[in-house]
VODO-480766 format. One record per residue (C-alpha): residue in one letter; x, y, z. Coordinates in pm, whole numbers, padded with zeros to 5 digits, always signed. Layout:
N
aXYZ...
// end
This chain:
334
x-07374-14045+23039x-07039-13979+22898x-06986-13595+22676x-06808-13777+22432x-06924-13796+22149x-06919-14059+21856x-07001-14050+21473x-07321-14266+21342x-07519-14313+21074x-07889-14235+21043x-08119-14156+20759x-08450-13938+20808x-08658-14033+20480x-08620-14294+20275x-08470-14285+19897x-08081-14323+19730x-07779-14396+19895x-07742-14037+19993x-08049-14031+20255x-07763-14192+20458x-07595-13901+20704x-07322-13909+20917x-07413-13745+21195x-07258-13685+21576x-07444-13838+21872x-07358-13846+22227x-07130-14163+22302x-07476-14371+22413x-07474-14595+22742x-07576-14999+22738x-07917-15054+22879x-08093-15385+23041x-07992-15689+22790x-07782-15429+22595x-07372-15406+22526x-07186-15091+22394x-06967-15258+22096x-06651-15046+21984x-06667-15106+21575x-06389-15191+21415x-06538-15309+21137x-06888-15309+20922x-07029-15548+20695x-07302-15427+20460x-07564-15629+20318x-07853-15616+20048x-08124-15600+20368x-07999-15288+20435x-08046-15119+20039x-08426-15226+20150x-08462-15099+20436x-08338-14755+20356x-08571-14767+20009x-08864-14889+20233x-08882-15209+20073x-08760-15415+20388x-08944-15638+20630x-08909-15421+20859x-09024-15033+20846x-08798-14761+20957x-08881-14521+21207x-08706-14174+21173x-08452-14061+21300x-08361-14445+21174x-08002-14635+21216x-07885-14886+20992x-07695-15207+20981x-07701-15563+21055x-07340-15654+21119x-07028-15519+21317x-06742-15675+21426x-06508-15472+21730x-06500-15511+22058x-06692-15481+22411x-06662-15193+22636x-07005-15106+22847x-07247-15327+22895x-07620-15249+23032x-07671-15364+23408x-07768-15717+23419x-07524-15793+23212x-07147-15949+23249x-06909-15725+23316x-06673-16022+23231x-06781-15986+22862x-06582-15608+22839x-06253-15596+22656x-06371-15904+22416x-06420-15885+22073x-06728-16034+21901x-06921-15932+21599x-07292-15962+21546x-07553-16167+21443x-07852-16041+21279x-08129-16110+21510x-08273-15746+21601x-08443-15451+21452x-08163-15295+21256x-08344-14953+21244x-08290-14940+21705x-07957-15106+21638x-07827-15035+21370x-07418-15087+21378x-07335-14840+21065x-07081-14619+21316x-06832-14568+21524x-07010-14796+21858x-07340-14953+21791x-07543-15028+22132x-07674-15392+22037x-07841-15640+22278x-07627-15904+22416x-07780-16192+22293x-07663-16080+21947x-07248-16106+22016x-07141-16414+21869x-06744-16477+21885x-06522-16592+21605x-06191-16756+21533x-05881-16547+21626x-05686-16531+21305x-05956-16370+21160x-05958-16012+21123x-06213-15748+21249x-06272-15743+20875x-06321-16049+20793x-06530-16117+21157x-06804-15889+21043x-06824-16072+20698x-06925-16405+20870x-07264-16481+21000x-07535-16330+20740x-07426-16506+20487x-07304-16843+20656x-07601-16839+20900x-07840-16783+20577x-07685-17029+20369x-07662-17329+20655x-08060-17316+20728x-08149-17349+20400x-07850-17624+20273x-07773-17803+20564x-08097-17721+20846x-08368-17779+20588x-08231-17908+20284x-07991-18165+20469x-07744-18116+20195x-07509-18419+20138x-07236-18595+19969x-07323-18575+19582x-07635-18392+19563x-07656-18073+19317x-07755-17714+19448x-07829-17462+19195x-07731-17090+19358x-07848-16755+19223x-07676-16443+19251x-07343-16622+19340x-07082-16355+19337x-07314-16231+19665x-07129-16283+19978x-07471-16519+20047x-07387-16694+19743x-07008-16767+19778x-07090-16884+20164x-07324-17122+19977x-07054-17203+19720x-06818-17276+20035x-07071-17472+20268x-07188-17716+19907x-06806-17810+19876x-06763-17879+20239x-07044-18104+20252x-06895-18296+19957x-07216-18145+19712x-07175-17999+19400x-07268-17638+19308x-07394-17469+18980x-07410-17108+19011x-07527-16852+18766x-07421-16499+18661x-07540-16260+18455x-07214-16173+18239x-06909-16408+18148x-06697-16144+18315x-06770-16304+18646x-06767-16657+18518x-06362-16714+18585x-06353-16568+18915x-06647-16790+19024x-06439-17098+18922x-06170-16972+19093x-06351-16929+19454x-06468-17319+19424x-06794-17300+19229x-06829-17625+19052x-07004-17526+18740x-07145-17183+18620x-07413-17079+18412x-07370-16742+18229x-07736-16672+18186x-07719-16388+17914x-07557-16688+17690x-07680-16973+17821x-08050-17176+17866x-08048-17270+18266x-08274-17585+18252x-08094-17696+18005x-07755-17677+18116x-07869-17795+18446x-07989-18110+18276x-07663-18132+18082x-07422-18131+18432x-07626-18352+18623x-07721-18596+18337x-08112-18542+18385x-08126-18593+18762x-08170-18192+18826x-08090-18029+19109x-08183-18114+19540x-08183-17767+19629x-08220-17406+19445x-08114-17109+19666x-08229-16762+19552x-08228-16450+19624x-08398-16309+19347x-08753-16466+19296x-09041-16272+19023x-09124-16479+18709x-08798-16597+18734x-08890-16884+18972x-09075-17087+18701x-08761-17155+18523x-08559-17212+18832x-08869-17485+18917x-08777-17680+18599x-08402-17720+18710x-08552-17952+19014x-08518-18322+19050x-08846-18479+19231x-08898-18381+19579x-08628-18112+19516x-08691-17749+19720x-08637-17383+19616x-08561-17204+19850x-08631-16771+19820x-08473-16578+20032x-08491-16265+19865x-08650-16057+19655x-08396-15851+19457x-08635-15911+19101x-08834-15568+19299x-09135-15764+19089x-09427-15744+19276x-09545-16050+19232x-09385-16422+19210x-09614-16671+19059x-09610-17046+19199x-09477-17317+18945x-09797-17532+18990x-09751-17759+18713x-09388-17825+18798x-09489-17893+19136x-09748-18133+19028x-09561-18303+18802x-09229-18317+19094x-09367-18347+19396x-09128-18003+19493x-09148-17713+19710x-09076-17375+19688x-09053-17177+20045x-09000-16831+20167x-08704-16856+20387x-08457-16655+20568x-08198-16641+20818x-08414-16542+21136x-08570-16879+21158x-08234-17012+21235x-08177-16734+21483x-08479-16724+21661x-08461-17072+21709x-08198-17112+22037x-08062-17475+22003x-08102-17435+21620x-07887-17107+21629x-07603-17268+21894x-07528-17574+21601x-07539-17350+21355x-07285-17118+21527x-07118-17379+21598x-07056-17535+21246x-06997-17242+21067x-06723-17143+21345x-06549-17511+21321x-06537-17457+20921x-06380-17093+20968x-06138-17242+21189x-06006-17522+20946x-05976-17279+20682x-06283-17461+20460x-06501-17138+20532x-06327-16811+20428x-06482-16496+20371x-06430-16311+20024x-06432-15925+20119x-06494-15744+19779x-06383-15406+19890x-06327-15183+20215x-06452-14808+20238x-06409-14565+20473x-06716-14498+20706x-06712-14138+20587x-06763-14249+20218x-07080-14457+20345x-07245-14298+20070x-07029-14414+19816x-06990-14769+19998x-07400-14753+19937x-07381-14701+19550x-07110-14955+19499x-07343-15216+19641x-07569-15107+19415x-07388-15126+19134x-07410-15523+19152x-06997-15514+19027x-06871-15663+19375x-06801-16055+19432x-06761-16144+19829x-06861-15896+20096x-06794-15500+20121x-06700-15385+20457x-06686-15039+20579x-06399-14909+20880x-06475-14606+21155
// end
């Protein structure tokens, strides 16, 4: 093993945004299955506020890394690997345990099955802000909900880089999108980045104005992030046989209840979902690689990045996250 050594991130209890440490490690070596990725750039995402609360899926183990998603380039790889795959640049899909392999640092050891490349013109900045959200928004819109020409989706939580990949992947499949945000401070911006219609919910009655835009057909699909008692109203926006889909749980409420009567009455669905069925799923995984690269390449996919910090200010990068202000992605640089 090299004595170099290399700056990462790792948190040893969970809590704020300052559990997160930047700490100096001994530059680590590739093993079996496993590449040595030289970050250039790293794209943070709401999984990761959960996992370092302890609200995640997944537990972490201290020490614990963080981080889903790094864009940069190859330069070890473990021995059974291709040496032919050194001196490329790829960035990564999420489909490990973020707390062994976590990217947040200068390299990130992550296994090789996770590299996925992406179109040349885009930067290492805008490489790491690609397959979370496009991966998460094509299973549920185009895998399951085989979104098409003129249907409605309603999307939650749109200025989320989830939600504008959503916003992006609707229009390209000729659908139309109604998004919702809190405030009417985001409501312009929204517009501007291709969302068809949005619903300022502090002003505004979302059934209602769902019923209004699509002239009492409701919606095909609902994609949220958000869930808790929330869901019953999102239920009602639903034409028959429509789905919600929940990918998230950023409501924090314990409990989300099941819209019985809705579904009774509809014939809908509501269903857990996220990404990770897509990626776990080989053939499933390669299409939807392959899509999302083909739209990112004809310019019909492009990635909003909301603001770039410094990998020393991780902290700070952490809190701004929080703070629910951003619209598009926020990447951090080594």
């Amino acid at each position: 093993m090299s004595n170099s050594m290399v700056k990462i991130v790792r948190f040893h209890e969970t809590g704020g945004p300052e559990v997160l440490k930047l700490e100096e490690s001994t530059l680590p070596e590739p093993e079996k299955g496993e590449v040595r990725l030289r970050v250039h750039a790293i794209g943070l995402n709401r999984a990761e506020i959960m996992f370092r609360t302890g609200a995640y899926l997944i537990e972490p183990h201290f020490p614990s890394k963080i981080g889903y998603e790094a864009s940069g380039i190859v330069e070890a790889v473990g021995p059974d690997v291709d040496k032919k795959l050194i001196g490329k640049t790829y960035s990564t899909v999420p489909c490990f345990d973020l707390g062994k392999y976590g990217v947040y640092g200068e390299v990130a050891i992550v296994p090789a099955y996770a590299l996925a490349a992406y179109p040349e013109k885009l930067s290492y900045v805008e490489g790491t802000s690609i397959w979370m959200q496009y991966l998460t928004a094509y299973g549920a819109l185009i895998h399951y909900g085989k979104l098409t020409k003129n249907d409605f989706v309603l999307i939650t939580a749109a200025s989320s880089s989830v939600g504008l990949a959503a916003i992006q992947m609707t229009r390209a499949q000729g659908a139309i999108s109604i998004v919702t945000t809190r405030t009417a401070k985001k409501k312009t911006e929204l517009l501007a980045l291709g969302a068809d219609h949005v619903i300022v919910t502090n002003d505004e009655n979302i059934p209602t104005r769902v019923q209004e835009i699509t002239h009492g057909k409701g919606v095909k699909i609902v994609f949220d992030p958000i869930a808790g008692k929330g869901v019953e109203v999102l239920a009602e926006t639903l034409s028959h046989g429509g789905i919600l889909f929940i990918y998230g749980n950023l409501s924090l409420e314990p409990i989300t209840p099941f819209p019985l009567f809705t579904a009774l009455s509809k014939g809908i669905s509501v269903r857990g979902y996220t990404l990770f069925e897509i990626v776990a799923q080989p053939e499933v995984r390669v299409k939807a690689e392959k899509y999302v690269f083909d739209h990112l390449q004809d310019g019909s996919f492009q990635p909003r990045i909301a603001q770039t910090f410094a990998l020393r200010d991780i902290v700070n990068a952490h809190r701004y996250m929080e703070s629910n202000e951003q619209i598009g992605k926020i990447v951090v640089t080594p």
